[in-house]
Every structure is written in structure tokens, then in C-alpha cells.
C-alpha positions in Angstrom: 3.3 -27.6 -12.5 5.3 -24.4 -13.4 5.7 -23.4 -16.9 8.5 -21.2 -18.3 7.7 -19.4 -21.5 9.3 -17.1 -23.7 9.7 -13.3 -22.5 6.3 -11.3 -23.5 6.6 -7.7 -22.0 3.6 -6.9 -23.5 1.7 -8.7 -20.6 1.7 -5.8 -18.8 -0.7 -3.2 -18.5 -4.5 -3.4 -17.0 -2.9 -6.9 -15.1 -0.6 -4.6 -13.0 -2.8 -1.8 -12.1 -5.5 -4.0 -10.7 -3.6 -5.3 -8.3 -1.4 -2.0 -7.6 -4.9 -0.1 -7.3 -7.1 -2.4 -5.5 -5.2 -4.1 -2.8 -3.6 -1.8 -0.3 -0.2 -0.7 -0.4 0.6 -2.0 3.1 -0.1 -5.4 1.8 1.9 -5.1 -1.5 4.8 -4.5 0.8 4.4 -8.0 2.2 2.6 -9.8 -0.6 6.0 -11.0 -2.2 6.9 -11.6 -5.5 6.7 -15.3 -6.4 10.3 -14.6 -6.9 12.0 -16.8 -4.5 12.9 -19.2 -7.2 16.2 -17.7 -9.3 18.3 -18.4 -11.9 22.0 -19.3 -11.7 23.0 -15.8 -12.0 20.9 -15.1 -8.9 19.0 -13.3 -10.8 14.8 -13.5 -10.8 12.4 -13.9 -13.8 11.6 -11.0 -16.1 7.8 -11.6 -15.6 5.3 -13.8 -13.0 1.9 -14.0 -13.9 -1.1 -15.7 -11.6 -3.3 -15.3 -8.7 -3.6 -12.8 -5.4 -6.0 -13.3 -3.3 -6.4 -10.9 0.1 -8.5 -10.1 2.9 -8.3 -6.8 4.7 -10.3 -5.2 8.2 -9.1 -1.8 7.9 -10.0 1.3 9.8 -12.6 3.1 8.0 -10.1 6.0 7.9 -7.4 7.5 10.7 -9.7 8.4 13.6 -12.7 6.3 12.7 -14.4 3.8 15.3 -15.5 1.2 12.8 -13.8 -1.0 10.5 -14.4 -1.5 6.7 -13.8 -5.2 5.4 -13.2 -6.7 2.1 -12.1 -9.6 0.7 -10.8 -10.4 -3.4 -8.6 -12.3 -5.7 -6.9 -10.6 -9.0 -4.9 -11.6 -11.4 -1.4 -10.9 -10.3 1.4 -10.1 -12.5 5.2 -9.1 -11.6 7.3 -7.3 -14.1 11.2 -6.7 -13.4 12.4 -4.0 -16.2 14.9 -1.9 -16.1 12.6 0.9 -15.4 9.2 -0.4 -16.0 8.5 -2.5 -12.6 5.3 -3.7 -11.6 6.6 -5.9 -7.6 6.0 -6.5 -4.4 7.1 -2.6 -3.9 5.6 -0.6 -6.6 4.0 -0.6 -10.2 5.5 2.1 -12.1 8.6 3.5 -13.1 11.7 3.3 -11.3 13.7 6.7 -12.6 16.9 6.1 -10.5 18.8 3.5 -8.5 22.5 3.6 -7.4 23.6 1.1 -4.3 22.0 4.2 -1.6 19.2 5.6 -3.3 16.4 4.9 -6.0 13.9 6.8 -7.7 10.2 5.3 -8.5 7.0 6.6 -9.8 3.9 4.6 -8.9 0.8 4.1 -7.4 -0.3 3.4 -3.7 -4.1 2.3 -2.9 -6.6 1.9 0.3 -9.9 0.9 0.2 -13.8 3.3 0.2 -16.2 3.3 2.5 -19.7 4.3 1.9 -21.1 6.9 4.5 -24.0 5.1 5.0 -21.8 2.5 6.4 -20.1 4.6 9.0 -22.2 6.2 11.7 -20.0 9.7 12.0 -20.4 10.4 8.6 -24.2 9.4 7.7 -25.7 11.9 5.2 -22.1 12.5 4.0 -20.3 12.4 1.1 -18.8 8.7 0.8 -15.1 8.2 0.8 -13.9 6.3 -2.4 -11.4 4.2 -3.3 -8.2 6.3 -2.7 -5.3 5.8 -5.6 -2.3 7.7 -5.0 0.3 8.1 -7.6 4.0 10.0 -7.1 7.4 10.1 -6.8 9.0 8.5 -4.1 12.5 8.4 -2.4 14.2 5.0 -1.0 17.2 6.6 1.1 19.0 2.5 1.9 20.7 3.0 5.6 22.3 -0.6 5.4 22.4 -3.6 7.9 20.8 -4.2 11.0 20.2 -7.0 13.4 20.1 -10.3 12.0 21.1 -9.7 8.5 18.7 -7.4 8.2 18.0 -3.8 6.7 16.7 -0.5 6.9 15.3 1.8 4.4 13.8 5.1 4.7 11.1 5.5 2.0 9.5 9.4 1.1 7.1 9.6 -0.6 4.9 12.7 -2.4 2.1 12.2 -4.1 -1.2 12.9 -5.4 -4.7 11.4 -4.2 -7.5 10.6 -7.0 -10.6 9.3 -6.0 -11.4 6.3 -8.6 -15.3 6.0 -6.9 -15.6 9.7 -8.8 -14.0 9.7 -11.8 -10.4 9.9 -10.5 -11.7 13.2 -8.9 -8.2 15.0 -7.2 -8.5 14.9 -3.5 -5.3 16.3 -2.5 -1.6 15.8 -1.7 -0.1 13.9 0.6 3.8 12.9 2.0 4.0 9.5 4.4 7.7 9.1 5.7 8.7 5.4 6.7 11.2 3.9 8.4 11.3 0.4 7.2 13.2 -2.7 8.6 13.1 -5.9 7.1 14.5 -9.6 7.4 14.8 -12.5 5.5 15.2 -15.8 7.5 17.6 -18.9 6.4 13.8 -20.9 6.7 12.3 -18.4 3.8 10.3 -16.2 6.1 9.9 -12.3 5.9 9.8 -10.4 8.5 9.2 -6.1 8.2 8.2 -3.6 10.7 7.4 -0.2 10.2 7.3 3.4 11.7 5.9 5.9 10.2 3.6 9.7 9.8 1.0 10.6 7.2 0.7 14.4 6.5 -1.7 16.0 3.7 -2.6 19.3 2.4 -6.1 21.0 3.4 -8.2 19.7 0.7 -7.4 15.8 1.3 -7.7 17.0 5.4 -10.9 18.2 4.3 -11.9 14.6 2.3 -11.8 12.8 5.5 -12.7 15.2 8.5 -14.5 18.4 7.2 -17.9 18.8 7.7 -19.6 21.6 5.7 -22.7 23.7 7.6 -24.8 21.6 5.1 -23.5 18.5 6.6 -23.8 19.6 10.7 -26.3 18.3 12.7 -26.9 18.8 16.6 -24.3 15.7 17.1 -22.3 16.9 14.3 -21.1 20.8 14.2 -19.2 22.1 11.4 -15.8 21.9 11.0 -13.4 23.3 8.5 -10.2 20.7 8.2 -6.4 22.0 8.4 -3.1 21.0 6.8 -1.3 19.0 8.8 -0.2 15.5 10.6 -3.1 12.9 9.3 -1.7 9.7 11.9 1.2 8.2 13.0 1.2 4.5 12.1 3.3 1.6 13.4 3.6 -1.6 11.3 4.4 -5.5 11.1 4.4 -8.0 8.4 5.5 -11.0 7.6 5.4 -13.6 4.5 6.7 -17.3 3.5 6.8 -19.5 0.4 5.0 -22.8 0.1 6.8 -24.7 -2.4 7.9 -22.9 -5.8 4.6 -21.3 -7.1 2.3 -20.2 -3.5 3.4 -17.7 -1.0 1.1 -16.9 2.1 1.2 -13.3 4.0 -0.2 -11.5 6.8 -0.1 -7.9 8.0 -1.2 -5.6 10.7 -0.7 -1.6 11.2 -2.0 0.6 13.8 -2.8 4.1 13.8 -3.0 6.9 15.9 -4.2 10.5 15.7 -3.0 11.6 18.8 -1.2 15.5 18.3 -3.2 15.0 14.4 -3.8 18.5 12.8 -7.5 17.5 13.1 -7.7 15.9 15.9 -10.8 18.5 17.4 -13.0 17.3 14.3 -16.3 15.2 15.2 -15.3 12.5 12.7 -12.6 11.7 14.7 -14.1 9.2 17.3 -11.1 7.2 17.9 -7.6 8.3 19.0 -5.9 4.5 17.8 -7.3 2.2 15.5 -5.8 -0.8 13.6 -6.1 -2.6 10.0 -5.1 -6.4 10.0 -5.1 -8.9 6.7 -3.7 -12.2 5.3 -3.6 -13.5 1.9 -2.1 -15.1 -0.5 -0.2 -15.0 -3.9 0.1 -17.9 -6.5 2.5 -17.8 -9.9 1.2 -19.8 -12.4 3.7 -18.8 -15.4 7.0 -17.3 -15.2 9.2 -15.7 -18.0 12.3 -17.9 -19.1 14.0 -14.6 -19.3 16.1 -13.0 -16.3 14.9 -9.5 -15.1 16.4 -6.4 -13.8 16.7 -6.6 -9.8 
């Protein structure tokens, strides 16, 4: 049964980074808010607290022949300030909105690997769990088909490495073009084109390979600055009921033309991450928030 309580901002906090940090930022895209149900005003609740639970195959990283899977459920809490927001976009702080633009701050995730794991990198250095955290641009381009719309998102921001000590790895900026539809049945639809670009020491976290690395199978390489992957996307969500929502996702990437496409961890030229999951509200604010 759903429960409205009184408005208790202070809810936030570890809550909202879990879920930010740990499941990946394609799926927060699609993972929805529990905020179909609105007030008169048309306006959604404050807060949502309950349940995620998601399960990803995702490329190992851009380039990689092997998959990495994982499965979890978190708690799951939504948060619609006026500048603190923690949805289906972002946690973090949105800085500026008008009706063409907005301004956020907040984090992006993807999922580690251990090297062990993944036979092109064996005796090397594992990759961790990647948190990005930045600024980032929405640029809104107005209606398309169906109702529609298109966004442009541009993001910059920096890569930390929570496996060691939220160790910098880099910078990195990943352009979007985003189009998405709601249907009259509840359904959410969103597709996705797109480029990820990084400096030469997050190049150098995926496909470097120092001489104390090489093997006969395996030379040396020394990682550039450049295009990481194109990536094309697809997603798709609908509520059950008031409290449930069910999603599922899939993106595909490509190093084809990648600044590093000569390196010997790159053993694929396309590879593809798919996942479905779920999100369930349990409580919900009886206060409206800021859409």
C-alpha cells in the first residue's frame, strides 16, 4: 500500500549516491522515477524512497571481446529540490534551468573489471569502478515525432576510480543526442547517439600498456588523447500500478576511427551492453517538488 509522509529532506545523502554510483548511468536514464503518480497541480512528490534492482552485461570496456556482468538491488531514493536533485537523470546539483537550457552537477558510473577476468589484460592493472562527477549542459531542441523530444546533453567531467581510493583517472566529454517519447499507454521510449572522448591519462587507464606489462602477444603501447567510441542507444520503461516500474536498455559501441584503435587491448571494433530492471517506491513525500 503507498504511504505519504510528511516532507523529510534530510533523507538524502549515502541513499542517493549508491544508487547514482553503482548502477550505470545509461540505466539511470531509463530507470524512471516512481514519479508517474502527481498531484493536482501536476506537480510530482518532493521525495520517493524504495527499492532498485538491476542487471547489467556490459562490455568490459570500448574495444574489449568479453563481457562483464552483474546483478544488485539498492535502496533507491528520488529527491526533486530546487537545486538539490537526486532522479532518473542525475544526483547532484542542478545550477541553472531556463525553458532551453539547464545546468547540473553530478555523478555518472560504470561498472570494474578485474584483469584476471579479461584475457587482453591478464597481469594488468584491474579497471575499477569508474565514478565520474561534472558539469554538464542540457541544450532542449524541442518537439519531434510523436510528441516527442530532443535534447542535446554535454557533459565534462572528471573520472575517479572508487576500487583505489577514488584515485583520478582522467577527464572525459561524451556528447549526446537524446530523443525520447512518452506514450498515452505509460511507456518510455529513448534512443540515443552519441561519442566519448578523454584525455591521455584516462586513454591510458583502459588501453596503455607499459614495457612492464608487454608480453610476446602483448607489445607496449603508449595511449593518446582522443575519440574513446561512438555509442548508439535504446531504452525503454513502463509503470506497473502506482509503486513498480520495470526497464530495459541496450547500447552499442564502436571504436572504429578511436584515437587508440592500434592498441592490443582493443580486440573488438563493436561491442554491446544490454540490462533490465526494476524500480519500486515504497514511501513518497506528501510534499510537491521542484520539476
Amino acid at each position: 500500500m503507498r504511504r505519504a509522509l510528511p516532507p523529510a529532506p534530510c533523507l538524502l545523502g549515502g541513499l542517493t549516491l549508491a544508487l547514482a554510483l553503482l548502477v550505470p548511468a545509461h540505466a539511470q536514464s531509463v530507470a524512471g522515477t516512481g514519479g508517474d503518480t502527481v498531484s493536482g497541480s501536476g506537480l510530482r512528490p518532493l521525495w520517493e524512497f524504495g527499492a532498485a534492482g538491476i542487471g547489467v552485461s556490459q562490455q568490459a570496456y570500448p574495444g574489449s571481446d568479453q563481457q562483464v556482468r552483474r546483478g544488485l538491488v539498492l535502496p533507491y531514493l528520488v529527491y526533486r529540490g530546487r537545486f538539490l536533485r537526486a532522479d532518473r537523470e542525475t544526483a547532484g546539483l542542478r545550477a541553472v534551468r531556463t525553458q532551453n537550457y539547464e545546468l547540473d552537477v553530478g555523478f555518472a558510473a560504470s561498472f570494474g573489471s578485474r584483469s584476471e577476468d579479461i584475457d587482453a589484460r591478464r597481469g594488468m592493472r584491474d579497471l575499477g569502478t569508474l565514478v565520474e562527477f561534472g558539469p554538464r549542459l542540457k541544450w532542449f531542441l524541442g518537439e519531434g515525432p510523436g510528441g516527442g523530444r530532443w535534447r542535446l546533453d554535454l557533459p565534462v567531467r572528471g573520472v575517479f576510480d572508487l576500487s583505489d581510493g577514488a584515485a583520478h583517472r582522467g577527464m572525459a566529454f561524451e556528447p549526446e543526442l537524446r530523443f525520447e517519447r512518452r506514450t498515452a499507454g505509460g511507456w518510455m521510449y529513448g534512443a540515443s547517439v552519441g561519442a566519448v572522448f578523454a584525455d591521455r591519462r584516462l586513454a591510458a587507464t583502459f588501453y596503455e600498456v607499459a614495457p612492464s606489462e608487454a608480453q610476446p602477444w602483448r607489445p607496449a603501447y603508449q595511449a593518446n588523447a582522443g575519440l574513446v567510441a561512438w555509442r548508439l542507444g535504446a531504452s525503454m520503461s513502463r509503470p506497473l500500478g502506482t509503486d513498480w516500474r520495470v526497464f530495459g536498455f541496450a547500447r552499442m559501441d564502436s571504436v572504429t576511427g578511436a584515437a587508440n584503435e592500434d592498441s592490443p587491448l582493443i580486440k573488438r571494433t563493436t561491442g554491446g551492453t544490454v540490462g533490465v530492471g526494476f524500480t519500486y517506491t515504497w514511501l513518497r513525500s506528501g510534499r510537491e517538488g521542484n520539476d
